[in-house]
Phi, psi and omega in degrees: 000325178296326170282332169286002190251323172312322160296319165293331160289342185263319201276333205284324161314317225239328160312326204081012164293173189044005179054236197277347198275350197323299194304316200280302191316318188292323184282341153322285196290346154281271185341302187286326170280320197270003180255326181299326186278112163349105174325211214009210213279098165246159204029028208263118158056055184016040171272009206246148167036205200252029149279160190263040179186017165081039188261199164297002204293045214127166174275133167292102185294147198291175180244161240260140184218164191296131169301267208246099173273025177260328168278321167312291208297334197284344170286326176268356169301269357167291196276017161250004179278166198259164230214151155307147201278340161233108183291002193309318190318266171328310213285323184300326186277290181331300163324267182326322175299315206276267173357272189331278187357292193295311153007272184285322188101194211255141194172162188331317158321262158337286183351284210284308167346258193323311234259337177264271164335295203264332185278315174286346131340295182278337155321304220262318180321299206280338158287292199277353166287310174315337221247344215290333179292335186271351211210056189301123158102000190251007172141146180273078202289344163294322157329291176299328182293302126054277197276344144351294176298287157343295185298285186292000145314292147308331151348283176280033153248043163239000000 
């Protein structure tokens, strides 16, 4: 709106009002539009407010997205890693680590889980699974991610 009055302030110029005064009169009349015209978004694509055509009636509320998306990505990540021939195990622990997590929420605690810990956990599962054929005999690397898990699950009772 401010700019259409800033305009209307250019035709009043061009008409002949305002003499010498044109510039100031035109930064007025922008000014006197962008403060008289109703704030937020308005009319761009029907984002602004409770009006049906995008107008101001209102604040646009965010729209409602995963409480913490560093566990999300770490959950979908987490069901493309590939699993030990009997996953029951692992998959019960895992469910259960994220379940908590999601629980308590993102916090002193949690953090390091999700944003360190479990994912280099799971890096080294996934590095000794490449290595477990050349190395026969050295350890159940689903095991350990296992007791991995384990460990950081206790953690979280306290």
């Amino acid at each position: 709106m401010g700019c259409a009055a800033g305009a209307g302030g250019l035709g009043l110029h061009l008409a002949g009002l305002g003499g010498a005064w044109w510039p100031g009169i035109v930064a007025a009349l922008y000014g006197a539009g962008v403060l008289l015209w109703p704030g937020g978004q308005g009319g761009a694509g029907g984002r602004g407010g409770t009006g049906g055509r995008g107008g101001t009636g209102g604040p646009v509320l965010p729209q409602p997205g995963p409480v913490w998306p560093e566990l999300e990505e770490l959950r979908v990540y987490l069901r493309g890693v590939p699993r030990p021939p009997d996953p029951a195990k692992l998959d019960a622990l895992l469910e259960g680590l994220l379940g908590r997590l999601a629980e308590l929420g993102p916090g002193p605690a949690t953090e390091p889980v999700v944003g360190r810990r479990l994912p280099v956990a799971v890096d080294g599962y996934l590095r000794a699974l490449t290595w477990e054929r050349w190395r026969p005999g050295a350890g159940d690397p689903g095991a350990d991610l296992a007791h991995e898990v384990e460990l950081m699950a206790a953690g979280l009772t306290v």
